[in-house]
N, C-alpha and C positions, 0 to 999 in steps of 0.2 A: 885323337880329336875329341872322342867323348868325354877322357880324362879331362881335356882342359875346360871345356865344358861348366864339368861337374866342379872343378876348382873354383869357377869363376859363380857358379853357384855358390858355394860353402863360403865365400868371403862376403855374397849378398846377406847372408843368414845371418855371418856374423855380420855385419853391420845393421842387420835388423834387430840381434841381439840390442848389441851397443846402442842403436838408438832408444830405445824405449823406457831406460832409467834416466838416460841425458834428457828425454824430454817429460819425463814423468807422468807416463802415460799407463793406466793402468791396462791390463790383458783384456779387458772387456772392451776398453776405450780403443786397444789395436786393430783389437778383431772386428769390430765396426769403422773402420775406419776406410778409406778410402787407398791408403797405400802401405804395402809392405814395411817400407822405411817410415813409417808415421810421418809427423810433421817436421823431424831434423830438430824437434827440442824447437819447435817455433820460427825455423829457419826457413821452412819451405813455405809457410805463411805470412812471414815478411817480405819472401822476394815476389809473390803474386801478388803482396799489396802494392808493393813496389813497382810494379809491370815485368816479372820477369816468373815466366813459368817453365820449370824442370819437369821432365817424365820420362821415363824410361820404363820397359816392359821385358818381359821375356818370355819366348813361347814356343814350345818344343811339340812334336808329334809323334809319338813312339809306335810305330807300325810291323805287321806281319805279314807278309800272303803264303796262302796257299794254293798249290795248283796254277800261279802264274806261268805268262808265256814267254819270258825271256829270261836268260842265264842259268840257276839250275833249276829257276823253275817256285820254289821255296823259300823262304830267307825272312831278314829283319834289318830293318835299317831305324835311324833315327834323323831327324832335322830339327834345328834346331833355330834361333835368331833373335840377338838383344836387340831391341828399336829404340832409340832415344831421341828425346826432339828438346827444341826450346821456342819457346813464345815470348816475345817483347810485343807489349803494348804502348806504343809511341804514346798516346793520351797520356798515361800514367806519366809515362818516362820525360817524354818532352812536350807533351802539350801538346801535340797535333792530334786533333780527334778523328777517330775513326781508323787509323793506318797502325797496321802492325806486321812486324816479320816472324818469318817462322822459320825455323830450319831445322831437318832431320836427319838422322843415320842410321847404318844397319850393320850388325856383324854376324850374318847366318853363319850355318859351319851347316856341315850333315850331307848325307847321300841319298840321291832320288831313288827310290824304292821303285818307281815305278817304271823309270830306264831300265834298273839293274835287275828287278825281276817282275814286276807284273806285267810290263809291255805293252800298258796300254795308254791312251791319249791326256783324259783328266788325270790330274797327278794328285794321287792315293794320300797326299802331304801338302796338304795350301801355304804351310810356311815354307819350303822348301826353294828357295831364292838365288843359288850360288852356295860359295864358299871363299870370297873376298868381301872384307871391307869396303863402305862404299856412301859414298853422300848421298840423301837420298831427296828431300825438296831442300829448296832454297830460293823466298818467293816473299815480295810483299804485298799486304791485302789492303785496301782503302771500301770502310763502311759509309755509307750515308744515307740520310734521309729514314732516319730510325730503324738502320738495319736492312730496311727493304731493299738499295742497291748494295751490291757488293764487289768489288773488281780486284782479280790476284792477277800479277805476272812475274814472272822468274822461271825456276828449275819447278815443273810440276806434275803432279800424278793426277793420273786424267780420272781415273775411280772416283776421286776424292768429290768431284761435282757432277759425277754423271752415269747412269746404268746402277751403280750401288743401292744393297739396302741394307738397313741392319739384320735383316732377318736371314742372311745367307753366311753370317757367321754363326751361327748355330751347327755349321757343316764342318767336316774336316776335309771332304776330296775339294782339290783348287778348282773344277771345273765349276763349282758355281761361287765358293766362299771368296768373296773379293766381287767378280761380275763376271759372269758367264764368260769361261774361258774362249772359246772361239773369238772375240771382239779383240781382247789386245792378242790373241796367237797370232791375229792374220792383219793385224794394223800395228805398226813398231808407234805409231804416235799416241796409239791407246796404252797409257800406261798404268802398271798396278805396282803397289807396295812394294818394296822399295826402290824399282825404279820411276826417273821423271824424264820429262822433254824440256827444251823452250816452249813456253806454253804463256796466254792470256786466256779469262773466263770472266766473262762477266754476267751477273746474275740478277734479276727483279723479281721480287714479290710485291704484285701491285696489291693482295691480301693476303691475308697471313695462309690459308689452305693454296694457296698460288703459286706457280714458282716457275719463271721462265729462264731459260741457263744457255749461253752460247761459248763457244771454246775454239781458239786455235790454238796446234803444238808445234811444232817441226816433228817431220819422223824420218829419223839420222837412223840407220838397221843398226850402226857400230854405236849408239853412243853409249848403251846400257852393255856391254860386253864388259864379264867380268874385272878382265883383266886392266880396266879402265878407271875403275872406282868410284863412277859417278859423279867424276871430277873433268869430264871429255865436255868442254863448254861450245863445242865448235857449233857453229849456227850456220845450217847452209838451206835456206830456202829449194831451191831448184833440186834436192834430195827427196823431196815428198812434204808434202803441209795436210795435218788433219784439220779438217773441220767438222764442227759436233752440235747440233741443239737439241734441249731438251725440253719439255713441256710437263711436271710433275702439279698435280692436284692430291689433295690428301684431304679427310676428314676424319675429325674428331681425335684428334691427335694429342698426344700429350705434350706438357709445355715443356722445351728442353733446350739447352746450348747443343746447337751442332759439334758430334764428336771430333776431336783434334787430340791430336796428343800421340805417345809410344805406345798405346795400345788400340787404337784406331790405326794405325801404321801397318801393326802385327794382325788386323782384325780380328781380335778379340771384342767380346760381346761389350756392349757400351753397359756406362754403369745406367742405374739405375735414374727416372725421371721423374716429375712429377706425373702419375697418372693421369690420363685420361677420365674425366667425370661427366655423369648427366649420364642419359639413356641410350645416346651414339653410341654408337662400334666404334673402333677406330680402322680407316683404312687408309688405301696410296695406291695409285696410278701413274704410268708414267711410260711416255713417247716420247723416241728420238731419232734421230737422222745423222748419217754420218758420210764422211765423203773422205777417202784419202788420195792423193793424188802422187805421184812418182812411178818409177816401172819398177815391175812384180814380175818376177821367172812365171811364166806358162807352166802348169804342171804338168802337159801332153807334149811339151814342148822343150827341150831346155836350152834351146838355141833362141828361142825367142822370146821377146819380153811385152807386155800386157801394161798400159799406164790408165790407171782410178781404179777406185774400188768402193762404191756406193756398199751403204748398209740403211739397217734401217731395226731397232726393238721396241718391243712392250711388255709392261708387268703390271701384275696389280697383285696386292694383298688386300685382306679383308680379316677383320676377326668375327666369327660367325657365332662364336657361344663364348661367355662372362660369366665368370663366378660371380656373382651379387650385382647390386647394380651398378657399379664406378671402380675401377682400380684395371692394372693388363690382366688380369689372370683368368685362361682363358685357352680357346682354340682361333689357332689363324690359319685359314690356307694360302697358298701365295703360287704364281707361276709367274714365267718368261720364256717370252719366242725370242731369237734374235734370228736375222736372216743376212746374208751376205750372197749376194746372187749372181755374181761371176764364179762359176766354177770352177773357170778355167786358173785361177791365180788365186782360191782360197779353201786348202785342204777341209774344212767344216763350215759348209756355207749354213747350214739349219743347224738350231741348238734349241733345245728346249728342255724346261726343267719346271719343275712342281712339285708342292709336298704340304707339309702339313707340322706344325710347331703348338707345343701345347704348354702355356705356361704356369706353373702350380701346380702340375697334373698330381705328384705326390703331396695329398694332406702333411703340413710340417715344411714341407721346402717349397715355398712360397716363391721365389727368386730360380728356380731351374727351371730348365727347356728341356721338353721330350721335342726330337723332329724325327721325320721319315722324310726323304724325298728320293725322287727318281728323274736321272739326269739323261738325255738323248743326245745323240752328233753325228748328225749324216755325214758320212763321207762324199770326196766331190767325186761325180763319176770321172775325172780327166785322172784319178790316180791310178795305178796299176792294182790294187786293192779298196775297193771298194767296199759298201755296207756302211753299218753304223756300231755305233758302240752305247754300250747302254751303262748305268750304275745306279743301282740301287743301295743307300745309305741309311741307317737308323744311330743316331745319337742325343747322348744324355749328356747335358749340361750341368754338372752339379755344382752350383758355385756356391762354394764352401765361407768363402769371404767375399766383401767386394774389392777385395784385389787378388783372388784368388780362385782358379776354378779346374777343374777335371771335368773331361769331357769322354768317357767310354764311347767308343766305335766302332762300325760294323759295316763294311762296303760287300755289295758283290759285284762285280767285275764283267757284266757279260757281253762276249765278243768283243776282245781286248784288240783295239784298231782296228776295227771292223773284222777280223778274221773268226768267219762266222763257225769252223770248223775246230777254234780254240776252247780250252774247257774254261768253265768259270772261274774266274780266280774270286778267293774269298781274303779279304782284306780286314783285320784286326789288332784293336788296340787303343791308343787315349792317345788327345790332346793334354797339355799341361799349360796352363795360363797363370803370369803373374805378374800385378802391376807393382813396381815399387816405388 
């Protein structure tokens, strides 16, 4: 599996090779450039004039533990997953302003390290998706009234408008990189990369720091099952319906296109925006409410079944200290509660996480993230193992290109599923990031 992998790598190379004289770009012009493949010799620049945008990414997590609590205990796994998407802009294409479609894929490959040996809850590898090919949105979006409304419906990933930030892809364990894992374990209609629901969102910013977000999915348990492909359209109301709103405020923000694309898919770290200027900080807030409805197994129970399951989170970031007066580089801390308060039918009703993100911390590498954060997850007292589990992570973003980046990592593991009598596992190794 790695072999093929690494083949399917070596033909990206060489076509990075081959692009770069077809489009007459020189090495310095690559290396600043925005994607692996350059511009296709001017071809990827005609078809975004055109309304049609390519992206594809790839992003692998190569992991260790030691001292884990399942299998021998030790070991090494890899995960791995190409994301490819495409954008048509009706405007461009046909004239109707504001509506455009999107549609994405995925082809992970790779083995859960944390099934096979750490044994514990957040997974040690946030790209770690499966090992089937699989459709992942398919959804179209109608803007108006300069942006301020926005409304998608189709195949959709609930992350994409709600709970996210960018600042939790700085992490490699899944239990926060994407959105606090507890929300989509214990809701099928919450969904994250790459899988989607039937789903509608519609979104207002009555000012630009404003931003009010409502969402219905269907949540089908079977629809995201490997073996499916993300291709199972069956639409059955009376299964379960989430509903979601959200209320985000933010200041002093830098100016930027909201991420879309193969490497927002894979989340990886968005490229780069116009900074933030003026003597603001920049921060983000943000409250939301969730409700899913359908019957849920009783965990004290397994004869009997439990229908809703109310939630409810909040986060905020802030950046506290600036290099100079205007640009991100800088210190941010950031935290999130999320709660789910039926025990009885949601294995981690509390989640909470915080940490801290340093950008430029190295003189010379302007563009890297130093983070630390530490991740919490009560167990529900209705399981036969109770406790919480904890993770403490430090990593380094070095992004080497902007379509390239290495991210060295470091988890410790304590009380791997609550089992408070388990030793710490220690979790090591790098993410690998590349957009082409």
């Amino acid at each position: 599996m790695l072999g093929r992998e690494l083949r399917v790598l070596l033909a990206g190379g060489m076509l990075v090779a081959c692009s770069m004289p077809a489009a007459a770009e020189s090495l310095q012009e690559w290396l600043a450039g925005d994607y692996a493949t350059g511009t296709w010799g001017g071809a990827r620049t005609q078809l975004e004039a055109f309304g049609i945008t390519p992206s594809l990414a790839y992003t692998t997590d190569l992991m260790a533990v030691r001292n884990g609590n399942a299998g021998s205990g030790d070991g090494f796994d890899y995960a791995g997953r190409f994301d490819a998407a495409l954008g048509f802009d009706f405007e461009k294409l046909f004239g109707i302003a504001g509506m455009s479609l999107y549609a994405s894929a995925a082809w992970p490959s790779g083995s859960d390290l944390s099934e096979r040996q750490v044994g514990n809850i957040f997974a040690v590898q946030q790209v770690y998706t499966g090992q089937n090919i699989r459709l992942a949105q398919l959804y179209l979006q109608q803007n108006a009234f300069d942006d301020q409304f926005t409304f998608k419906i189709g195949r959709l990933t609930t992350e994409d408008d709600f709970l996210a930030s960018d600042i939790y892809t700085n992490y490699v364990n899944g239990g926060i990189n994407g959105v606090p894992s507890n929300i989509p374990d214990g809701n099928s209609g919450f969904t994250t990369a790459p899988f989607a629901q039937w789903g509608l969102v519609g979104a207002v910013e009555p000012i630009e720091s404003l931003r009010f977000a409502l969402g219905v999915y269907n949540a089908d348990d079977d629809a995201n099952r490997d073996t499916r492909h993300g291709v199972d359209f069956h639409f059955e109301p009376s299964d379960g319906v989430l509903a979601i709103g959200e209320v985000a405020y933010s200041w002093n923000q830098p100016v930027e296109v909201p991420e879309q694309g193969a490497a927002a898919e894979a989340h990886q770290p968005p490229q780069d925006a116009e900074p933030a200027t003026g003597p603001g900080l920049p921060g983000m807030t943000k409250f939301g409410l969730l409700y899913q409805s359908g019957d849920r197994d009783d965990l004290g129970n397994e004869d009997r079944q439990k229908d809703g399951s109310p939630g409810f989170y909040v986060s905020g970031e802030q950046m506290v200290y600036r290099e100079g007066e205007e640009g991100d580089q800088g210190l941010t801390p950031w935290a999130v509660l999320t709660y789910l308060p039926r025990e009885s039918i949601n294995e981690i009703p509390v989640f909470f996480g915080a940490g801290l993100v340093y950008k430029g911390l190295i003189p010379t590498r302007d563009d890297d993230n130093a983070a630390i954060g530490f991740f919490y997850g009560k167990l529900s007292n209705d399981l036969e193992q109770t406790g919480s589990e904890k993770v403490l992570e430090v990593a380094y973003t070095a992004q080497l290109t902007p379509w390239f980046y290495v991210r060295p990592d470091l988890q410790l593991v304590f009380d791997p599923s609550g089992v408070g009598s388990a030793g710490t596992a220690v979790v090591g190794g790098a993410e690998i990031g590349i957009v082409f």
